[in-house]
FIVEXKE-69493 format. One record per residue (C-alpha): residue in three letters; x negated, y negated, z negated. Coordinates in steps of 0.02 Angstrom, whole numbers, padded with zeros to 5 digits, always signed. Each point is the difference from the previous one (the first is absolute). Layout:
REM residues N
AlaXYZ
...
This chain:
REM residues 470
Unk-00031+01197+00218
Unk+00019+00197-00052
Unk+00047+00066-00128
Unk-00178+00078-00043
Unk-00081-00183+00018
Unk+00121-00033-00143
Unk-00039+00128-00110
Unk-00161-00033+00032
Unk+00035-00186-00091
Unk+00117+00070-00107
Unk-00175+00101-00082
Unk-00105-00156-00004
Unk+00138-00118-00094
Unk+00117+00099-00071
Unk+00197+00095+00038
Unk+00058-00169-00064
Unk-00108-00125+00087
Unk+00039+00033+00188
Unk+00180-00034+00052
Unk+00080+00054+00134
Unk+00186+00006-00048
Unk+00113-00127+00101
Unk+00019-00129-00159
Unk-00207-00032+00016
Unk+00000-00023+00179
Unk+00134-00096+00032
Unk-00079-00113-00169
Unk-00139-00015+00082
Unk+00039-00045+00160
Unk+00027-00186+00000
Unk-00101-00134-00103
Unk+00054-00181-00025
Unk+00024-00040+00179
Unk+00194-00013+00064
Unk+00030+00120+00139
Unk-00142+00101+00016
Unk+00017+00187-00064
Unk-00078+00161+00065
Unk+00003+00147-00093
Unk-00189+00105-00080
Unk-00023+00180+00004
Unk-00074-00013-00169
Unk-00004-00090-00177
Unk-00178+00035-00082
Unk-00052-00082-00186
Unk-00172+00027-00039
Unk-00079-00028-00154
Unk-00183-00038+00035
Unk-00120-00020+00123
Unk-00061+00184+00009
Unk+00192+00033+00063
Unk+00008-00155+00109
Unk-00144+00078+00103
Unk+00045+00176+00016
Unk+00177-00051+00036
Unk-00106-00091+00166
Unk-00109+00150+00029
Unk+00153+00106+00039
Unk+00095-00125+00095
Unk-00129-00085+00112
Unk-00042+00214+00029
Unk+00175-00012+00062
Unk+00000-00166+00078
Unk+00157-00031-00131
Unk+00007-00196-00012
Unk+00024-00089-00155
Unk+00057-00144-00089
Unk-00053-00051-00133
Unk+00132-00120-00122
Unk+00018-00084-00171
Unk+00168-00088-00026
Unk+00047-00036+00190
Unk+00038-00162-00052
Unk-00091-00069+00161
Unk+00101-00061+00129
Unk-00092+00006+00156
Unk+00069+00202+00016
Unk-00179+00038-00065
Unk+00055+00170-00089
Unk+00128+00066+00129
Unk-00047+00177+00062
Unk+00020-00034+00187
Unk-00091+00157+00059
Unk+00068+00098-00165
Unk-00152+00114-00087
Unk-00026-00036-00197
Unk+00020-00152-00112
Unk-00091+00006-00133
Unk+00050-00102-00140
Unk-00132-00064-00131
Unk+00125-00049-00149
Unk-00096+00147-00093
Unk-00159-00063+00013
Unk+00019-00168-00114
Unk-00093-00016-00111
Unk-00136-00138-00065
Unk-00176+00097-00009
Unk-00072-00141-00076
Unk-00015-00174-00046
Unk-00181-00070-00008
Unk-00012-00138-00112
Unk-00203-00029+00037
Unk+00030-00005+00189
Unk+00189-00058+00017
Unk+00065+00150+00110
Unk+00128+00110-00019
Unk-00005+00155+00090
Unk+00188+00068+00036
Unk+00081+00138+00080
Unk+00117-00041+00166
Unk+00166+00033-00083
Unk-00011-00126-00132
Unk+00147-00131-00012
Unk-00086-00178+00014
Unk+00111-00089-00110
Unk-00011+00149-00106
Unk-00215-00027+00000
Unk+00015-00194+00009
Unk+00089+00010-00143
Unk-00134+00118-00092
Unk-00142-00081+00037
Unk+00085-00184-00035
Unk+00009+00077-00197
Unk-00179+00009+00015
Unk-00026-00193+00052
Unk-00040+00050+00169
Unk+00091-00050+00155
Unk+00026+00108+00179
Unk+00062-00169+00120
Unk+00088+00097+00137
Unk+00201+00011-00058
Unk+00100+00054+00171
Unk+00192-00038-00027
Unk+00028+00183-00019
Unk-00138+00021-00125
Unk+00118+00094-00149
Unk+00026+00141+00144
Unk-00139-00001+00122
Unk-00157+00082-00049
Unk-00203-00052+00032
Unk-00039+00132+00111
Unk+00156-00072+00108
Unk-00060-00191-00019
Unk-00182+00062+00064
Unk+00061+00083+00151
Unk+00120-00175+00061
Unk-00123-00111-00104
Unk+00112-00076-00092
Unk+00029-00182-00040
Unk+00102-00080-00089
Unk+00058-00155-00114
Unk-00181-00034-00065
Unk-00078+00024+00159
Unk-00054-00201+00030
Unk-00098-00003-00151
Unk-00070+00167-00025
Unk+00021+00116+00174
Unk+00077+00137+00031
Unk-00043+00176-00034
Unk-00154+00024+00107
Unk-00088-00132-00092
Unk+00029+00135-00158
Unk-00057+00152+00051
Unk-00163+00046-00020
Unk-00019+00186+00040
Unk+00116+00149+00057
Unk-00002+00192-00007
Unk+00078+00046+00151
Unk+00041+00170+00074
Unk-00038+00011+00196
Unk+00119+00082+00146
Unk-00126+00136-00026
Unk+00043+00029-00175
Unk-00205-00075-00017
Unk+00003-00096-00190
Unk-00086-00185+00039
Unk-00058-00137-00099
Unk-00019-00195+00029
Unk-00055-00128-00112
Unk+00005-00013-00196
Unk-00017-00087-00130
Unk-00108-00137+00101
Unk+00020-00163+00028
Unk-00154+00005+00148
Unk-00016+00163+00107
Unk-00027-00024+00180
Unk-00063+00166+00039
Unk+00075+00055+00185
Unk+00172-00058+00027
Unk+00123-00059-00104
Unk+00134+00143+00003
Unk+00077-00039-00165
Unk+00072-00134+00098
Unk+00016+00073+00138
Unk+00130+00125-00091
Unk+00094-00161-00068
Unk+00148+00004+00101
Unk-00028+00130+00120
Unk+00167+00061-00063
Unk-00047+00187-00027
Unk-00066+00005+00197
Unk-00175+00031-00043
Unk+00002+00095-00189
Unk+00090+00045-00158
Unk-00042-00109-00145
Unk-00021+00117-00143
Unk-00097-00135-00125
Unk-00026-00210-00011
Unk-00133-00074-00088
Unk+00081-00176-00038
Unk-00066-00186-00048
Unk+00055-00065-00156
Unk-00002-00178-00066
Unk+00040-00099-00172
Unk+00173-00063-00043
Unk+00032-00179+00068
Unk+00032-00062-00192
Unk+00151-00131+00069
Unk+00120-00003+00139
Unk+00134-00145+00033
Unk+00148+00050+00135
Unk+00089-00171+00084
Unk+00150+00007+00140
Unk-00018-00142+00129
Unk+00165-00034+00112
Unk+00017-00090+00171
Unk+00130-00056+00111
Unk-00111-00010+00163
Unk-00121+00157+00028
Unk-00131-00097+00093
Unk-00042-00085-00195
Unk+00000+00169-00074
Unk-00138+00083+00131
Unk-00090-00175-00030
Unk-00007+00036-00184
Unk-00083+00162+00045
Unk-00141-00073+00090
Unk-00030-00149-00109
Unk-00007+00111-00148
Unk-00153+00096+00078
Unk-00054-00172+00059
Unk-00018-00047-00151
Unk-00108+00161-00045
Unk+00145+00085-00118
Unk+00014+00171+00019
Unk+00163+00061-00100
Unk+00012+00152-00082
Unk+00169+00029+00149
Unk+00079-00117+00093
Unk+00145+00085+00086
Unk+00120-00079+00109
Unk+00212+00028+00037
Unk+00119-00083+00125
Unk+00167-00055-00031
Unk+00098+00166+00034
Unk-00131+00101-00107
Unk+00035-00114-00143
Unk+00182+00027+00013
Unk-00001+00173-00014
Unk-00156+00012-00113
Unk+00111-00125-00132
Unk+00152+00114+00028
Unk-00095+00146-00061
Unk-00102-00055-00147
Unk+00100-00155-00035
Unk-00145-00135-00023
Unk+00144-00155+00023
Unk-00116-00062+00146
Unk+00068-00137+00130
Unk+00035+00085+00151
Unk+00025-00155+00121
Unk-00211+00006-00008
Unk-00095+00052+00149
Unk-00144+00080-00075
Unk-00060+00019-00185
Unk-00174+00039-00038
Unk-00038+00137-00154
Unk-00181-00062-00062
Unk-00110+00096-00149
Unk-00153-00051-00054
Unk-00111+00096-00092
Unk-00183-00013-00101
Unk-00052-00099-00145
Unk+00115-00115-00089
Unk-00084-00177+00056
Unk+00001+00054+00162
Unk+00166+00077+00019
Unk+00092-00168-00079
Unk-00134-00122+00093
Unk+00081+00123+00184
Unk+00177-00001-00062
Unk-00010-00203-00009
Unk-00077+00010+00158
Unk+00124+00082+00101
Unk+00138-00092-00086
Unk-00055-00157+00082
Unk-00033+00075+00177
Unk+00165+00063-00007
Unk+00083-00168-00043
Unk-00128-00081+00127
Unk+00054+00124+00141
Unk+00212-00061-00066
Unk+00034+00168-00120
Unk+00195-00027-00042
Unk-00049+00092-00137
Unk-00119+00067-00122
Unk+00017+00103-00148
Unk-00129+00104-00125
Unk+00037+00137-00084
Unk-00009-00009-00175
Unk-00054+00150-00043
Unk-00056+00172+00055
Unk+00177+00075-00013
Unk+00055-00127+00133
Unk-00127+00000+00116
Unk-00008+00204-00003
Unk+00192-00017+00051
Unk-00043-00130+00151
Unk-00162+00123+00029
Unk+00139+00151+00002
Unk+00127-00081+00107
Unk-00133-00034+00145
Unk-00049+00178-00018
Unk+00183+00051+00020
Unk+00025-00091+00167
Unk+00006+00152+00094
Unk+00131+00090-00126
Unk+00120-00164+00008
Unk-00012+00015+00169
Unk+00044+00165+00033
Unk+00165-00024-00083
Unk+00066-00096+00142
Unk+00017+00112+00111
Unk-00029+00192+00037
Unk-00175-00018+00071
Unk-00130-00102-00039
Unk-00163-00027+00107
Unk-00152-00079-00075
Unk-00135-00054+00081
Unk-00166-00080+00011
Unk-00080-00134+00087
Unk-00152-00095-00027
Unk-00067-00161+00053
Unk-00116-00147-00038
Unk+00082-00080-00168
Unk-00003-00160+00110
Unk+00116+00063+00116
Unk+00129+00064-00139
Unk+00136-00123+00041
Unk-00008+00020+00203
Unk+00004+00217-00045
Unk+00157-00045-00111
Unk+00080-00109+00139
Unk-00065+00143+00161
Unk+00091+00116-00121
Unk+00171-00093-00024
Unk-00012-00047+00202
Unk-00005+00182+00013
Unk+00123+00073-00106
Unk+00130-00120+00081
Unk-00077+00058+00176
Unk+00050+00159-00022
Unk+00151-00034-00134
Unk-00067+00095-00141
Unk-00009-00039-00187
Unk-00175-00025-00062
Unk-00058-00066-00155
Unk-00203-00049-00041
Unk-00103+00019-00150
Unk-00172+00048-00054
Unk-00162-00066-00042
Unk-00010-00175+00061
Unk-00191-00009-00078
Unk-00063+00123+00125
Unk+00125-00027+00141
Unk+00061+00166-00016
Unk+00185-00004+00036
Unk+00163+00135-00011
Unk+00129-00033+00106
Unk+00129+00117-00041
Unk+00152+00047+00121
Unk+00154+00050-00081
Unk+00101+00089+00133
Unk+00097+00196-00005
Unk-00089+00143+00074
Unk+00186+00046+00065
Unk-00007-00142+00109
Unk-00130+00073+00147
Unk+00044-00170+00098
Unk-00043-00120-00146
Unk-00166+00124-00048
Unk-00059-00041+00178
Unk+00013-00188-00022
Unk-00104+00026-00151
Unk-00119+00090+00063
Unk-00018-00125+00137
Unk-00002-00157-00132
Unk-00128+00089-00075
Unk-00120+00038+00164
Unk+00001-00180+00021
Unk-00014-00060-00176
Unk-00179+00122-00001
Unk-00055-00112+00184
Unk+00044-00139-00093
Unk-00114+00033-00134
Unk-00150+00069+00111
Unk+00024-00190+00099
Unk-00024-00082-00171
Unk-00150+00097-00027
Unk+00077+00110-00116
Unk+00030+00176+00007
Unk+00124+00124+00008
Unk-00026+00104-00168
Unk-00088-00081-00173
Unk+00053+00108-00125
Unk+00141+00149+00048
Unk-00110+00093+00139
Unk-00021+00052+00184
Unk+00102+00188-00033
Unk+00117+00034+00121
Unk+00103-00158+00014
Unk-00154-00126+00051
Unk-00084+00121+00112
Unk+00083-00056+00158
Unk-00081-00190-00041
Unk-00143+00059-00064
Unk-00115-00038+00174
Unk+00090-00181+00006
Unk-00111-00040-00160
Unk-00162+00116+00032
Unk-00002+00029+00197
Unk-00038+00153+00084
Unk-00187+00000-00034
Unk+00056-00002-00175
Unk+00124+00147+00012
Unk-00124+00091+00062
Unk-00138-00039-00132
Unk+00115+00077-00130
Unk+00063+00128+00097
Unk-00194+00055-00021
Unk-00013-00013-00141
Unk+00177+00118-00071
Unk-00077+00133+00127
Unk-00180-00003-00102
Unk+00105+00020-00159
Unk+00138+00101+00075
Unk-00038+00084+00149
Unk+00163+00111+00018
Unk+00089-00149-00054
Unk+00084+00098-00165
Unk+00036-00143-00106
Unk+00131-00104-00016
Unk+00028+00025+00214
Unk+00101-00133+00092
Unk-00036-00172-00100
Unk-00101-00140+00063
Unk-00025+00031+00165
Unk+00153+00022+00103
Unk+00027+00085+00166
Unk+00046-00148+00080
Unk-00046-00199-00044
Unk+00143-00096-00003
Unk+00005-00131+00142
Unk-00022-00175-00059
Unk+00125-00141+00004
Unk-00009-00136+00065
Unk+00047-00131-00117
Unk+00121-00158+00050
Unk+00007-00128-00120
Unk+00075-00124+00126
């Protein structure tokens, strides 16, 4: 990219909006993902959506490519430049354009902070569901491009199930529209979601029109602890049996609820195989009519353990240490590799056991959690990027640990993204034919392929393996 190309962005934002200078490239070249870095040409920070598309007019003129980026808190390597160009960074545009009481929508700008707008709209006895781990960093317009999930995500979905319209800005620099403030509208295709998780391949989100609902007036948080993780995946499925669904209903294995005890010091047993976090949610009846519920499938399913919180204080702190899995675990050793696997919340306790058959396959330290309610697990690898030997083993146990899901009927991404690091497996879940579908469709949004180059589909598949559990 020439220097006159950046002058020429330098007039649309502003001298102190496009960065060049070694401190913003190198800051922008890596996201949350360990090990992947590649360095931009260009830092841009537009303010609106006027400058969003004449920023695109003069790059797709110079077949520039882009990438678009909120918090880079993804970690699938959504937001690393690997073909360099501009990143544009949408912390300036953050604002909440409005909150519509009479049709409960807000309407918000990309850049907003979502614990930072949950938390503004909750003062208005209104509720947004979706509440990703990294929620007090990562921003909307970043949980719309990986659709992200989350703790709530049994009971209420996940973000594509609250977006209701978009203002998008095209490869083209073309300003776009989809949906509203509609809860019917099947006129042509439905690109609003079609944009949901595209992660910045196909547009720039410049606007979201989002679903609101009422406060659920009462919620009750319980801990249930097992010795044997077969009784804890049973508790899962006789709970939905049983037509509960709980506010969350997340799930930890023994070495995750060493560490995640060691960090926020919640005194609980660590000889247990598995505790389940469960929230309920709604009106008061029901929520204490659930609770009792549960209780008693836990003891039926031999819980060594149950315990309520008494208050909201304690159960934010249980809510905050499951959240801060990830963080406890990255203090064990210099790199830390979370992942993301989902399968049928049947098979949660034959993933767990595939996973721990695995990691002792390949000798490599792995601990589970995630959202038992929805199947969606996290194995996370502990390991030391210094180690190039021990990163391979990983990267094997890993390979297999995404066949192992696919052969439970699950699949190899539910929350964190295709990006660069699932690309290789990405045929294993959607076959060629499928590849090709959506190839088709980035070229009809893209057709010089400027935005966000390089992520979801991958030169080369990875070749499957063949799975031995002899």
């Amino acid at each position: 990219m020439n220097n006159t190309i950046k002058q020429e962005l330098r007039d649309i934002v502003g001298q102190n909006y496009f960065k060049d200078d070694e401190e913003s490239l190198v800051t922008h070249s890596y996201d949350g993902t360990p090990m992947l870095q590649s360095l931009p040409d260009g830092v841009i920070y537009p303010k609106d959506t006027a400058e969003v598309s004449a920023i695109m007019k003069i790059l797709n003129r110079n077949h520039v490519p882009l990438v678009s980026r909120g918090s880079g808190t993804n970690l699938c390597g959504g937001t690393v430049p690997v073909q360099g160009g501009v990143v544009m960074v949408m912390h300036r545009m953050n604002a909440i354009l409005e909150v519509d009481l009479q049709n409960l929508t807000a309407t918000v700008q990309p850049g907003m902070i979502t614990k930072q707008f949950i938390e503004h709209v909750e003062g208005m006895g209104l509720f947004y569901p979706p509440d990703p781990s990294s929620m007090s960093i990562s921003t909307i317009g970043g949980n719309i491009a990986e659709c992200s999930g989350g703790l709530r995500g049994l009971k209420y979905g996940t973000t594509k199930d609250y977006v209701l319209g978009l203002e998008c800005v095209l490869a083209s620099g073309e300003i776009v529209r989809t949906g509203g403030k509609l809860m019917k509208d099947v006129a042509g295709y439905d690109l609003t979601k079609l944009l949901i998780g595209s992660e910045g391949t196909l547009a720039i989100i410049t606007e979201a029109t989002l679903k609101l609902i009422p406060m659920p007036k009462h919620k009750k948080t319980m801990l249930a602890m097992f010795t044997d993780l077969y009784s804890a995946a049973r508790t899962v499925s006789h709970i939905i049996e049983n037509r509960i669904i709980p506010a969350t209903l997340e799930f930890m294995d023994n070495p995750t609820i060493k560490v995640v005890d060691d960090y926020a010091k919640l005194g609980l047993p660590l000889d247990m195989a598995a505790i389940l976090l469960i929230e309920q949610d709604g009106e008061p009846e029901m929520v204490e009519r659930d609770i009792q519920r549960i209780s008693e499938i836990c003891r039926e399913e031999q819980a060594a353990q149950i315990s309520i919180a008494n208050n909201q204080e304690e159960a934010l702190k249980l809510l905050t240490a499951r959240r801060s899995a990830f963080t406890a675990l990255a203090r064990l050793r210099p790199t830390t590799i979370l992942e993301d696997a989902t399968v049928p919340r049947s098979k949660i306790a034959e993933m767990v056991l595939e996973i721990n058959r695995i990691a002792l396959k390949y000798n490599v330290q792995i601990c589970t959690f995630g959202h038992a309610g929805d199947g969606n697990l996290h194995p996370t690898a502990t390991t030391d990027a210094r180690d190039k030997e021990e990163i391979h083993r990983v990267e094997e146990a890993f390979a297999e640990i995404f066949e192992a899901a696919i052969a439970l009927g699950g699949t190899i991404t539910g929350e964190h993204g295709v990006g660069l690091v699932k690309a290789p497996f990405l045929e294993w879940k959607v076959g060629a034919a499928g590849i090709e579908l959506m190839k088709g469709i980035k070229l009809a949004f893209d057709p010089m392929h400027l935005l966000n180059p390089g992520k979801i589909f991958a030169k080369e598949t990875r070749r499957r393996v063949v799975l031995n559990r002899g």
